[in-house]
mmCIF entry with sequence, helices, sheets and N, C-alpha, C, O atoms, coordinates in Angstrom:
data_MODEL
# 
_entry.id   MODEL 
# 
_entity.id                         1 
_entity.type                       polymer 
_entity.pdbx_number_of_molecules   1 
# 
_entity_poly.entity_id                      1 
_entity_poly.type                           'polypeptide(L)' 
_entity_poly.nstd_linkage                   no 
_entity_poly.nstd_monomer                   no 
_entity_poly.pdbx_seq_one_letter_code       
;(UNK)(UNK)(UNK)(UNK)(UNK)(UNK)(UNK)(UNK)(UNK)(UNK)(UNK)(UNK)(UNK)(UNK)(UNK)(UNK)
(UNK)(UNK)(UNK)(UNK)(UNK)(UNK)(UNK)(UNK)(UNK)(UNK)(UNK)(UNK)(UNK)(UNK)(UNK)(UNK)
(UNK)(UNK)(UNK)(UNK)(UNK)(UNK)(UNK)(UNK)(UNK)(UNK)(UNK)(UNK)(UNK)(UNK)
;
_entity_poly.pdbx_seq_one_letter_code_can   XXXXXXXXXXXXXXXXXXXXXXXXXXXXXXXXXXXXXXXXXXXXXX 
_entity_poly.pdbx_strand_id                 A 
# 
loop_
_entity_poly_seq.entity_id 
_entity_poly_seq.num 
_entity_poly_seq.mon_id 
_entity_poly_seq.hetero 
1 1  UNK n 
1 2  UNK n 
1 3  UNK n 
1 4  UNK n 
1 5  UNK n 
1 6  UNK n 
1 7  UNK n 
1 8  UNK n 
1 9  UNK n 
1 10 UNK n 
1 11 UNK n 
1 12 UNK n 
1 13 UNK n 
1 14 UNK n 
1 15 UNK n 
1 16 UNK n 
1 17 UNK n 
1 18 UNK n 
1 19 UNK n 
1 20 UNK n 
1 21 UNK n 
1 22 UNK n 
1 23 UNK n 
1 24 UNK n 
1 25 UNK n 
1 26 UNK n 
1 27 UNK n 
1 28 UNK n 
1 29 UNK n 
1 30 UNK n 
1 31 UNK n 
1 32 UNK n 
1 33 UNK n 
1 34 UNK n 
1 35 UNK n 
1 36 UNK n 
1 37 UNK n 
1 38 UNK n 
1 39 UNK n 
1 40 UNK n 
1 41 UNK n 
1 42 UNK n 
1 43 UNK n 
1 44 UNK n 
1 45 UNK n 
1 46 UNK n 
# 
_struct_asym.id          A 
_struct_asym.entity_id   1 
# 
_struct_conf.conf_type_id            HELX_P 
_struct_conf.id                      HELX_P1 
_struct_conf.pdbx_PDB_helix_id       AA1 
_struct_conf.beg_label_comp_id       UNK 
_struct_conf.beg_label_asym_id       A 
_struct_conf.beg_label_seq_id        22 
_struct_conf.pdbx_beg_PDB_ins_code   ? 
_struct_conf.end_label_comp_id       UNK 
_struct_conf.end_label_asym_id       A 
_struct_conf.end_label_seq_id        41 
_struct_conf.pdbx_end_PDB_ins_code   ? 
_struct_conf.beg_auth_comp_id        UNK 
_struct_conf.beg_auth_asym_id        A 
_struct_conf.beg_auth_seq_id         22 
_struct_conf.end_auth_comp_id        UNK 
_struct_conf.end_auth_asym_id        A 
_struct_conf.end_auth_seq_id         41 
_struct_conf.pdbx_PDB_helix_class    1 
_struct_conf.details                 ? 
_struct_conf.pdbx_PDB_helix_length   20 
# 
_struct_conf_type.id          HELX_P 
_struct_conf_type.criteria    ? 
_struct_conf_type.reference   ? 
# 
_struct_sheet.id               AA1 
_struct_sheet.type             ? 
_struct_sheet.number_strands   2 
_struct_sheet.details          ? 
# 
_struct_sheet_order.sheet_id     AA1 
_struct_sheet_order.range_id_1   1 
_struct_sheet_order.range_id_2   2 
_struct_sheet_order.offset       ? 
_struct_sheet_order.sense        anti-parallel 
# 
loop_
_struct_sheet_range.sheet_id 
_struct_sheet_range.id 
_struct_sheet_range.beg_label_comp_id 
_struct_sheet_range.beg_label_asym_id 
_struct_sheet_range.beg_label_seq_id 
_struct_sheet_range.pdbx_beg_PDB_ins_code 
_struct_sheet_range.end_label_comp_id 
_struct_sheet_range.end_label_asym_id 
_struct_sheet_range.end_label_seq_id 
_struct_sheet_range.pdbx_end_PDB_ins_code 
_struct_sheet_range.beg_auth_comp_id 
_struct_sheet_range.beg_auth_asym_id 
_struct_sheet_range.beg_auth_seq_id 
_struct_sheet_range.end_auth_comp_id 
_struct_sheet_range.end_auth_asym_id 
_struct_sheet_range.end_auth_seq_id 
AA1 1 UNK A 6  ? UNK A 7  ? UNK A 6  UNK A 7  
AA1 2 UNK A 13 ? UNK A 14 ? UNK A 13 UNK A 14 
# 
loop_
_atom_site.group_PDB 
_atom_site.id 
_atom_site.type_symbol 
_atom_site.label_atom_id 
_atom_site.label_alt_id 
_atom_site.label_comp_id 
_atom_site.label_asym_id 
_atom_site.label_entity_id 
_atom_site.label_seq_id 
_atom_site.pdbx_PDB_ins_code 
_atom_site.Cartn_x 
_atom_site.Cartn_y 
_atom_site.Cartn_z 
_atom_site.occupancy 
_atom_site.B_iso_or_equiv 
_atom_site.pdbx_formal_charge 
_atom_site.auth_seq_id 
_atom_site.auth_comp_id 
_atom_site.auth_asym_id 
_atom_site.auth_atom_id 
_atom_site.pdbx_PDB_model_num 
ATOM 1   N N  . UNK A 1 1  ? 0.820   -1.195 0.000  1.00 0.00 ? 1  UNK A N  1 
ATOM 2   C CA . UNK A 1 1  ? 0.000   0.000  0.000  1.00 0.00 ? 1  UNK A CA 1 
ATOM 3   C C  . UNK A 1 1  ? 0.866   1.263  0.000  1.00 0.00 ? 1  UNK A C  1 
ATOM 4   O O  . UNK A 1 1  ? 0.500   2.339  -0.474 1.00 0.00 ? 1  UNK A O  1 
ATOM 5   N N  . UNK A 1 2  ? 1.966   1.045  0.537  1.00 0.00 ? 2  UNK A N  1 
ATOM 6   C CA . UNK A 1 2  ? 2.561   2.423  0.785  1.00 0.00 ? 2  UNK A CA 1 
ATOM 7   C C  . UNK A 1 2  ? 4.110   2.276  -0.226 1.00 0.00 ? 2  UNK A C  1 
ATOM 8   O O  . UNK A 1 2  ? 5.150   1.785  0.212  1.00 0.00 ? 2  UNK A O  1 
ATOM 9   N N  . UNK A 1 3  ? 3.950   2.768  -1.475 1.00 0.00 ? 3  UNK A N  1 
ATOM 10  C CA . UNK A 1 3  ? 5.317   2.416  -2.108 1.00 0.00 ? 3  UNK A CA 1 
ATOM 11  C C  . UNK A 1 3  ? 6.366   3.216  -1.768 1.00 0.00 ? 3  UNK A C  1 
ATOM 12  O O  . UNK A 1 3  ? 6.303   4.307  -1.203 1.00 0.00 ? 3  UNK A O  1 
ATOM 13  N N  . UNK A 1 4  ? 7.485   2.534  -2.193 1.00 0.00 ? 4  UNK A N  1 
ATOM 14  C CA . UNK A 1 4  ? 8.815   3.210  -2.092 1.00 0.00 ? 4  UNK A CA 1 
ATOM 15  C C  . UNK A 1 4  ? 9.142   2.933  -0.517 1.00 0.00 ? 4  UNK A C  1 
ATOM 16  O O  . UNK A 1 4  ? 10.367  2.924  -0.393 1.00 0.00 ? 4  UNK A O  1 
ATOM 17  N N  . UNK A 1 5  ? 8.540   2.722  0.634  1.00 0.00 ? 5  UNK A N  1 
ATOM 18  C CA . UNK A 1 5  ? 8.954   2.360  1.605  1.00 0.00 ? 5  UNK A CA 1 
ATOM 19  C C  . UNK A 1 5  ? 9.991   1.092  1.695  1.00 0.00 ? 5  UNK A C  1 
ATOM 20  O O  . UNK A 1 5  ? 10.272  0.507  0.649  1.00 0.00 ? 5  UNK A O  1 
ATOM 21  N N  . UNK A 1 6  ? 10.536  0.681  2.889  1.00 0.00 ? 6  UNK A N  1 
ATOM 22  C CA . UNK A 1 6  ? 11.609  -0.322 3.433  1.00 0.00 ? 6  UNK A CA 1 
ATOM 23  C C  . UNK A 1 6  ? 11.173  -0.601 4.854  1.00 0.00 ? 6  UNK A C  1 
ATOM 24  O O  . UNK A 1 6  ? 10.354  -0.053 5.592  1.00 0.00 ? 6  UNK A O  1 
ATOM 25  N N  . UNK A 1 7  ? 12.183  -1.879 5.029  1.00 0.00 ? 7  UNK A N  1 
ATOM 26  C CA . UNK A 1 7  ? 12.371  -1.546 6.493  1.00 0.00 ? 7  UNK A CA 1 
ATOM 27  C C  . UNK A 1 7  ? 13.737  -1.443 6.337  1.00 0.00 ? 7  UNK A C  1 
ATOM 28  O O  . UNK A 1 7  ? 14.289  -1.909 5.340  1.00 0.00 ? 7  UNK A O  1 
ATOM 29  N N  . UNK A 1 8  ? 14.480  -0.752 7.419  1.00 0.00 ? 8  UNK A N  1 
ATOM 30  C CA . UNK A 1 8  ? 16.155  -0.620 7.481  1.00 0.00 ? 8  UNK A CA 1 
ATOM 31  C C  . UNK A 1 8  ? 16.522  -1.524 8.443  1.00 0.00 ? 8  UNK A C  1 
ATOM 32  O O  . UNK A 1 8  ? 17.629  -2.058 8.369  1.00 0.00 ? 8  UNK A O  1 
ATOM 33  N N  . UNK A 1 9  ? 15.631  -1.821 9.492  1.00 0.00 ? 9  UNK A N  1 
ATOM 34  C CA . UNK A 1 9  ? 15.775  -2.616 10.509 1.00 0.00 ? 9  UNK A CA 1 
ATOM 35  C C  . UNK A 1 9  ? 14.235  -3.780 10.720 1.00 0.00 ? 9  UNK A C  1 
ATOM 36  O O  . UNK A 1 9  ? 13.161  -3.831 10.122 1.00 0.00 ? 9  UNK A O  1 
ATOM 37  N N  . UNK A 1 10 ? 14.874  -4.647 11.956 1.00 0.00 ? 10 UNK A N  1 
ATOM 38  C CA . UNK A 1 10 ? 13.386  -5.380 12.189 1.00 0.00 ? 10 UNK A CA 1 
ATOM 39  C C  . UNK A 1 10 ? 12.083  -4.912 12.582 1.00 0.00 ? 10 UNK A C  1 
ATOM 40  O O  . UNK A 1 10 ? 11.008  -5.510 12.539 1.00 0.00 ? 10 UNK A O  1 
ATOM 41  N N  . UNK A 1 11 ? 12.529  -2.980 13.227 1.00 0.00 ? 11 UNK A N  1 
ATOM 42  C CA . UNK A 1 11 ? 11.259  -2.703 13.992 1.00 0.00 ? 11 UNK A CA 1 
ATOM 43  C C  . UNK A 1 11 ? 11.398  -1.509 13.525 1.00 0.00 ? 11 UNK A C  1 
ATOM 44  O O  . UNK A 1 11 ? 10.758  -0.727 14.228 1.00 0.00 ? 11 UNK A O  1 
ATOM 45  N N  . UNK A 1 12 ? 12.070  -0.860 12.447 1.00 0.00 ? 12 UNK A N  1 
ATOM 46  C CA . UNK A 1 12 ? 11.901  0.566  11.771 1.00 0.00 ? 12 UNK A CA 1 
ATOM 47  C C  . UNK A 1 12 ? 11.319  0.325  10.273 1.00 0.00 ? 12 UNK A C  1 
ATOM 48  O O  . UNK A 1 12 ? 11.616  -0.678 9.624  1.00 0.00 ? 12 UNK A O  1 
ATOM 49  N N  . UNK A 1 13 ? 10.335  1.498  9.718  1.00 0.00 ? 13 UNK A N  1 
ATOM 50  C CA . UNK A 1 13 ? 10.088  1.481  8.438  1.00 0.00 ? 13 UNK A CA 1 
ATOM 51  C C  . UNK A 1 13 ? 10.928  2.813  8.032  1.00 0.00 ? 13 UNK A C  1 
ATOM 52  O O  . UNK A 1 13 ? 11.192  3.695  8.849  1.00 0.00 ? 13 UNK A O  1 
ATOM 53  N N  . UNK A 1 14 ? 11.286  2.842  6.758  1.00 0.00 ? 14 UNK A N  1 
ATOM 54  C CA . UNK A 1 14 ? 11.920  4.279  6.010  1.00 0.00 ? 14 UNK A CA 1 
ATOM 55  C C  . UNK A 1 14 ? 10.891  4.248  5.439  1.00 0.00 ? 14 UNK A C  1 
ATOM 56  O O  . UNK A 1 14 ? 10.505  3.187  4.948  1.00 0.00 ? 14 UNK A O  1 
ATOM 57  N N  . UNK A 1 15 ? 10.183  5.355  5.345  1.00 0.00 ? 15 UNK A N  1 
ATOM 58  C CA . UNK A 1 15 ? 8.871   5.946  4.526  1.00 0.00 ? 15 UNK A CA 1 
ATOM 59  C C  . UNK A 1 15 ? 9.211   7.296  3.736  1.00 0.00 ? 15 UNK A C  1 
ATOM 60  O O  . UNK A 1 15 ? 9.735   8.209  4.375  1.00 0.00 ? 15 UNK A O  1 
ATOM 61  N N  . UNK A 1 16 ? 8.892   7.490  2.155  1.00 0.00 ? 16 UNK A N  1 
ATOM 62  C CA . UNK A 1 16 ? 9.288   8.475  1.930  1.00 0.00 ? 16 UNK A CA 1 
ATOM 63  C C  . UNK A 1 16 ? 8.164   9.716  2.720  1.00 0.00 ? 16 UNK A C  1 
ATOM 64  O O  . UNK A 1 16 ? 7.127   9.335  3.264  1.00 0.00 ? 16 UNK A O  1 
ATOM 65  N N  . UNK A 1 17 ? 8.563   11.211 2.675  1.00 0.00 ? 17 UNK A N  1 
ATOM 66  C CA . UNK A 1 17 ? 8.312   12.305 3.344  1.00 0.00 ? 17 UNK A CA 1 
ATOM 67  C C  . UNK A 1 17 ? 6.842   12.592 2.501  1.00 0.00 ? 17 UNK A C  1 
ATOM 68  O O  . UNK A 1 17 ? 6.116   13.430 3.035  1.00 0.00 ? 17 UNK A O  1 
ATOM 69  N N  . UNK A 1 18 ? 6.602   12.293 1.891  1.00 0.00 ? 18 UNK A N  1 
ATOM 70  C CA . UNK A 1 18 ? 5.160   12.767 1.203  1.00 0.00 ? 18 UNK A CA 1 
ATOM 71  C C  . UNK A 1 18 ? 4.253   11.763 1.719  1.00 0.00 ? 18 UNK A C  1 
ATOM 72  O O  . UNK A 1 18 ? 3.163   12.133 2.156  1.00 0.00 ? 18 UNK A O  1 
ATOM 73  N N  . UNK A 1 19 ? 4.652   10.217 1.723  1.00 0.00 ? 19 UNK A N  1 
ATOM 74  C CA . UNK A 1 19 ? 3.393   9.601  2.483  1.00 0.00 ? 19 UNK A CA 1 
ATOM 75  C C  . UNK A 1 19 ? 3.693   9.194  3.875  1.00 0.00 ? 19 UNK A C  1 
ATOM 76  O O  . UNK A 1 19 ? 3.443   8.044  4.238  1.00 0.00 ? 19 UNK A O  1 
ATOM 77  N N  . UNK A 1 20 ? 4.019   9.739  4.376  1.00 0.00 ? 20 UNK A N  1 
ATOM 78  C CA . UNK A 1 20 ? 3.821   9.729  6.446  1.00 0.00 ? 20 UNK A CA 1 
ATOM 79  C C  . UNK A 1 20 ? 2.937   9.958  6.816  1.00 0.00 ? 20 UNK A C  1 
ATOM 80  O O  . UNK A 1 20 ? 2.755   9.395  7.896  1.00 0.00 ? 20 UNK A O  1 
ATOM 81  N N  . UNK A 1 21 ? 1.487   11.048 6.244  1.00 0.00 ? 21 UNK A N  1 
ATOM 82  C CA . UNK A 1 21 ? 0.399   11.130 6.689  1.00 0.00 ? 21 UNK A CA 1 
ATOM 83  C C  . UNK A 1 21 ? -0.323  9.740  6.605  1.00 0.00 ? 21 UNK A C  1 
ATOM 84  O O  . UNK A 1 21 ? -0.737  9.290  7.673  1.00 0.00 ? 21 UNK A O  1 
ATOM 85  N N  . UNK A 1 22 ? -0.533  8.978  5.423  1.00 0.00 ? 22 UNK A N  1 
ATOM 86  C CA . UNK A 1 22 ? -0.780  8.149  4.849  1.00 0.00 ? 22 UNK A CA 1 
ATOM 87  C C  . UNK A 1 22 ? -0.325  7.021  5.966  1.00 0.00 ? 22 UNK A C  1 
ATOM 88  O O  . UNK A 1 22 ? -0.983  6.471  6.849  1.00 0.00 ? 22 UNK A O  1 
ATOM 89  N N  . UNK A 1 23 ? 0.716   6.926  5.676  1.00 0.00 ? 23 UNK A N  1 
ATOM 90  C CA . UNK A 1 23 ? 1.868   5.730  7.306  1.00 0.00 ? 23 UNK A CA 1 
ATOM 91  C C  . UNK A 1 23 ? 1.330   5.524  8.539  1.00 0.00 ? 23 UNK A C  1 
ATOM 92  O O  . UNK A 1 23 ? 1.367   4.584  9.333  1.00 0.00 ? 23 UNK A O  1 
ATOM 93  N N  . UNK A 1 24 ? 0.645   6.976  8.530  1.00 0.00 ? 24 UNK A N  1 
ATOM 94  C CA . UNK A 1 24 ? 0.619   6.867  10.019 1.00 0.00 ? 24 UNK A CA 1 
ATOM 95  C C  . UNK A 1 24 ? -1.070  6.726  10.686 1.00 0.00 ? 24 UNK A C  1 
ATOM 96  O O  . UNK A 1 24 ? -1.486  6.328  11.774 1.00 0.00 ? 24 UNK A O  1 
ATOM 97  N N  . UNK A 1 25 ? -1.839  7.324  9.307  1.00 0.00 ? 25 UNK A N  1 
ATOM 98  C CA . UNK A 1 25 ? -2.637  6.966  9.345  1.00 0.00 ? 25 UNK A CA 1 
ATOM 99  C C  . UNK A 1 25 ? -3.317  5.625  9.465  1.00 0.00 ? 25 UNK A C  1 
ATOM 100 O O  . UNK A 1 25 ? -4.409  5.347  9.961  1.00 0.00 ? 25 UNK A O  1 
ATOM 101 N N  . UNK A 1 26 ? -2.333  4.798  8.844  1.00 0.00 ? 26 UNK A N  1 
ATOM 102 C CA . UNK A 1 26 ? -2.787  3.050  8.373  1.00 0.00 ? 26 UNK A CA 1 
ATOM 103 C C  . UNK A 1 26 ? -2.109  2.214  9.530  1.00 0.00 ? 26 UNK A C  1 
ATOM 104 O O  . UNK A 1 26 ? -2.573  1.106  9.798  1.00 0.00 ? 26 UNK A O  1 
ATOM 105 N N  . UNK A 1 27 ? -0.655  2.882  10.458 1.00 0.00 ? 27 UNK A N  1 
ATOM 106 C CA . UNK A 1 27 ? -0.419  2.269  11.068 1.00 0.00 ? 27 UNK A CA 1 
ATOM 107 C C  . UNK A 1 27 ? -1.462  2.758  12.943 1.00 0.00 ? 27 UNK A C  1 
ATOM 108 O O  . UNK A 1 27 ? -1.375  2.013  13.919 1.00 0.00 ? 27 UNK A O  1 
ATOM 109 N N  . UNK A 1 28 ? -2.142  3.832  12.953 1.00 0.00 ? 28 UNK A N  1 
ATOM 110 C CA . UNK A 1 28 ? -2.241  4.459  14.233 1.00 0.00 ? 28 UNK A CA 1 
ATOM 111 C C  . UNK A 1 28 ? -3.872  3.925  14.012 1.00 0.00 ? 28 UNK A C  1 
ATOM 112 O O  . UNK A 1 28 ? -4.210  2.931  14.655 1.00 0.00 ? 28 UNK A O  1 
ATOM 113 N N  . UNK A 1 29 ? -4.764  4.509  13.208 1.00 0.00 ? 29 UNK A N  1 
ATOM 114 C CA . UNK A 1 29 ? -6.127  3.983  13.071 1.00 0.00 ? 29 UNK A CA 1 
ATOM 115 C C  . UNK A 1 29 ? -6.310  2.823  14.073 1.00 0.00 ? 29 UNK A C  1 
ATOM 116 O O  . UNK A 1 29 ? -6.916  3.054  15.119 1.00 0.00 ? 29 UNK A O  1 
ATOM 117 N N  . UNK A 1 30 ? -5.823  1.591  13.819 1.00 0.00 ? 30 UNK A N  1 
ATOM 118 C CA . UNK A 1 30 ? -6.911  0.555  14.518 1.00 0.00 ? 30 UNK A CA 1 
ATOM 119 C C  . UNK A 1 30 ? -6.208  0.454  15.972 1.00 0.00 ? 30 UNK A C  1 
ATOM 120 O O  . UNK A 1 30 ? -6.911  -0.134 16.794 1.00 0.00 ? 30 UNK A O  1 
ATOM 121 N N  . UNK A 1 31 ? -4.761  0.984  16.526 1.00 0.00 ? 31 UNK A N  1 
ATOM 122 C CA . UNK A 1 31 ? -4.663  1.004  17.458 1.00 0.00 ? 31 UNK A CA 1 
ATOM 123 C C  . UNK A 1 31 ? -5.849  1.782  18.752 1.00 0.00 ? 31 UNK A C  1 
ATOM 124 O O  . UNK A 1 31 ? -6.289  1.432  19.847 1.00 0.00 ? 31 UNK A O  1 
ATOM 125 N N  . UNK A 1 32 ? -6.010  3.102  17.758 1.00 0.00 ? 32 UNK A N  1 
ATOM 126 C CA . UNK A 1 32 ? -6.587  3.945  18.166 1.00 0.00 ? 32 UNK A CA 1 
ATOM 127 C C  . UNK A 1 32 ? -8.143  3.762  18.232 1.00 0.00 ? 32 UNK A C  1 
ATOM 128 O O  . UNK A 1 32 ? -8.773  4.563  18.923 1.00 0.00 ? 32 UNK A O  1 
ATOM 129 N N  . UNK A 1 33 ? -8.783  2.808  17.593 1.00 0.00 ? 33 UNK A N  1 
ATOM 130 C CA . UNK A 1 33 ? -10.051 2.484  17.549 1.00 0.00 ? 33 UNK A CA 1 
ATOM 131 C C  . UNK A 1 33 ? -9.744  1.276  18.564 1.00 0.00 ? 33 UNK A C  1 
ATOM 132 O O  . UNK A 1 33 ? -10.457 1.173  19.562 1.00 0.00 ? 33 UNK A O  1 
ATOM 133 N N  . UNK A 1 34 ? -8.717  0.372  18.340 1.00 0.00 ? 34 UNK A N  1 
ATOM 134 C CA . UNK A 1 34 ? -8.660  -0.515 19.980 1.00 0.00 ? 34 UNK A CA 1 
ATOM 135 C C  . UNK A 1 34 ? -8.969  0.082  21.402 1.00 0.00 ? 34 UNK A C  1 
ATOM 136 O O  . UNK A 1 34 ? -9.770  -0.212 22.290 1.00 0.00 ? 34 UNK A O  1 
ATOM 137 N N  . UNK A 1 35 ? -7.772  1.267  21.211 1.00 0.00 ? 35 UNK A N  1 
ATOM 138 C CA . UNK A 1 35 ? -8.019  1.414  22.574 1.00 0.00 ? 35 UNK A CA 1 
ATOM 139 C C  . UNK A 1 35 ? -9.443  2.371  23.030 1.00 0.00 ? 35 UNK A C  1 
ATOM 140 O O  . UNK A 1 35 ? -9.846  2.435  24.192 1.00 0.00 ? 35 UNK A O  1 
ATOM 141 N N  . UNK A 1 36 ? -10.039 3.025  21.953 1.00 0.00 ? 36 UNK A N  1 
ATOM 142 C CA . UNK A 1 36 ? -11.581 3.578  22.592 1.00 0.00 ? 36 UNK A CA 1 
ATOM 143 C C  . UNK A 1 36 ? -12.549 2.450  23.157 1.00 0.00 ? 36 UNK A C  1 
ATOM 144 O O  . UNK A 1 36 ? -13.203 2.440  24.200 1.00 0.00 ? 36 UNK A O  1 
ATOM 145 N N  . UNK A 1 37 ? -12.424 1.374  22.008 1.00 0.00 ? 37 UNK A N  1 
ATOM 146 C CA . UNK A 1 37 ? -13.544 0.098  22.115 1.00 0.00 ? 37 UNK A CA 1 
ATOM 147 C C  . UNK A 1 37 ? -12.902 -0.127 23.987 1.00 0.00 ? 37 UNK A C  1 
ATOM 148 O O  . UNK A 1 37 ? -13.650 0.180  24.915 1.00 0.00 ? 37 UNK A O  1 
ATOM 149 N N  . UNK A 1 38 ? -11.696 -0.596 24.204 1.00 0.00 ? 38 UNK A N  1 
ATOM 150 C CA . UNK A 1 38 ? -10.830 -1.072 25.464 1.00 0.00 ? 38 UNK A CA 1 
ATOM 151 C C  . UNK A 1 38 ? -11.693 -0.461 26.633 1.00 0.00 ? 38 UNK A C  1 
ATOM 152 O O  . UNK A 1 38 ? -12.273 -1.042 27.550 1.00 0.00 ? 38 UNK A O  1 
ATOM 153 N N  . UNK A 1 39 ? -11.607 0.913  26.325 1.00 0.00 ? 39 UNK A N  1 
ATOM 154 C CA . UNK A 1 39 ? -12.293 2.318  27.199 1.00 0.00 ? 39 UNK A CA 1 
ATOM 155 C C  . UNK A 1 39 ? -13.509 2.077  27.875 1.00 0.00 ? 39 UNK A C  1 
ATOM 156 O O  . UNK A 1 39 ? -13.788 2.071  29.074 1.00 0.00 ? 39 UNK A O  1 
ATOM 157 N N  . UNK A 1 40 ? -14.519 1.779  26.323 1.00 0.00 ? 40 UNK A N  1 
ATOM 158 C CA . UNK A 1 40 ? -16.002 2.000  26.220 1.00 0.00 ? 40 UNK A CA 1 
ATOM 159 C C  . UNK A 1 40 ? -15.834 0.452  27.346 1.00 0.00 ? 40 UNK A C  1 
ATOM 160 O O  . UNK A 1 40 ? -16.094 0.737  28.515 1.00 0.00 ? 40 UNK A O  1 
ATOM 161 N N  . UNK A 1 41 ? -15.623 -0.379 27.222 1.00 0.00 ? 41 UNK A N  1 
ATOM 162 C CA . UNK A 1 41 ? -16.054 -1.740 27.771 1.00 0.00 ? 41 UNK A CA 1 
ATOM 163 C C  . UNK A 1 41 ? -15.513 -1.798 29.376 1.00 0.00 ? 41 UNK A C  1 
ATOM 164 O O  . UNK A 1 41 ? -16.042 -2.516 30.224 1.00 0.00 ? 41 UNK A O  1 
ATOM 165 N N  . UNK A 1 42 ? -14.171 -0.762 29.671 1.00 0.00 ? 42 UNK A N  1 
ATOM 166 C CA . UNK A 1 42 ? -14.366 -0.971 30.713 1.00 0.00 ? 42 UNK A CA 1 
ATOM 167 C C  . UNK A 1 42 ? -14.902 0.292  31.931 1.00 0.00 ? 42 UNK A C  1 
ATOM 168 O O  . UNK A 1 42 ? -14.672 0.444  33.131 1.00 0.00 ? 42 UNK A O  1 
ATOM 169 N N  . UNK A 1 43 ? -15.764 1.098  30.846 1.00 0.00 ? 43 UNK A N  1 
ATOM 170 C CA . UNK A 1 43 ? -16.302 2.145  31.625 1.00 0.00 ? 43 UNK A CA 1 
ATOM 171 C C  . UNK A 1 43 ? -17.614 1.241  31.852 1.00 0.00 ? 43 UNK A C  1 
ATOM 172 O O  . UNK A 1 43 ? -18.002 1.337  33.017 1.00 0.00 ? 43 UNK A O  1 
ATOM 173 N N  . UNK A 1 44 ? -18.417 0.375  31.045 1.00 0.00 ? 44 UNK A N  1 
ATOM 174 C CA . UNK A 1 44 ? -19.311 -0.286 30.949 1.00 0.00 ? 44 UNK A CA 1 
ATOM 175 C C  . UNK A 1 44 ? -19.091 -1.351 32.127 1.00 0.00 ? 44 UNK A C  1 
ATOM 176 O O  . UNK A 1 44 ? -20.112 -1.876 32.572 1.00 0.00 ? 44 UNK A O  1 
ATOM 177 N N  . UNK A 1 45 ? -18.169 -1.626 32.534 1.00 0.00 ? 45 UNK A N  1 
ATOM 178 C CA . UNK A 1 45 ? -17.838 -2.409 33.764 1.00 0.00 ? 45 UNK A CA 1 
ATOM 179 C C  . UNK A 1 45 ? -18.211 -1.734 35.031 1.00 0.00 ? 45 UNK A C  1 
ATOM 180 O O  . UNK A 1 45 ? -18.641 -2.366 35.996 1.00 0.00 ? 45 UNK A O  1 
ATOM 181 N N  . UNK A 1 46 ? -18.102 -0.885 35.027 1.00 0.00 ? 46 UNK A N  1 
ATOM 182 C CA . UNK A 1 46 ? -18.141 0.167  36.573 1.00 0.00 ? 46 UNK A CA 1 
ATOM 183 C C  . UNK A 1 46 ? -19.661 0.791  36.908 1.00 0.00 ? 46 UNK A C  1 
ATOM 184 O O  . UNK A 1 46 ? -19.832 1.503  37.897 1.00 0.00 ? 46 UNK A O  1 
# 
């Protein structure tokens, strides 16, 4: 999805400078929808 990227290492990507919005978007999204769902369920606990 994201061309021209690498990895340089096992836990770094080189991304070129025009798609980092893009990068970070695809990599941060479902973390970020994890941890609300995480939230919602354990406010629903209390």
């Amino acid at each position: 999805m994201l061309h021209g990227y690498f990895m340089s290492r096992a836990n770094t990507l080189v991304i070129p400078g025009g798609k980092i919005e893009l990068a970070m978007q695809l990599i941060f999204t479902p973390l970020i929808l994890r941890l609300v769902e995480n939230g919602r369920k354990a406010r629903a606990r209390y």
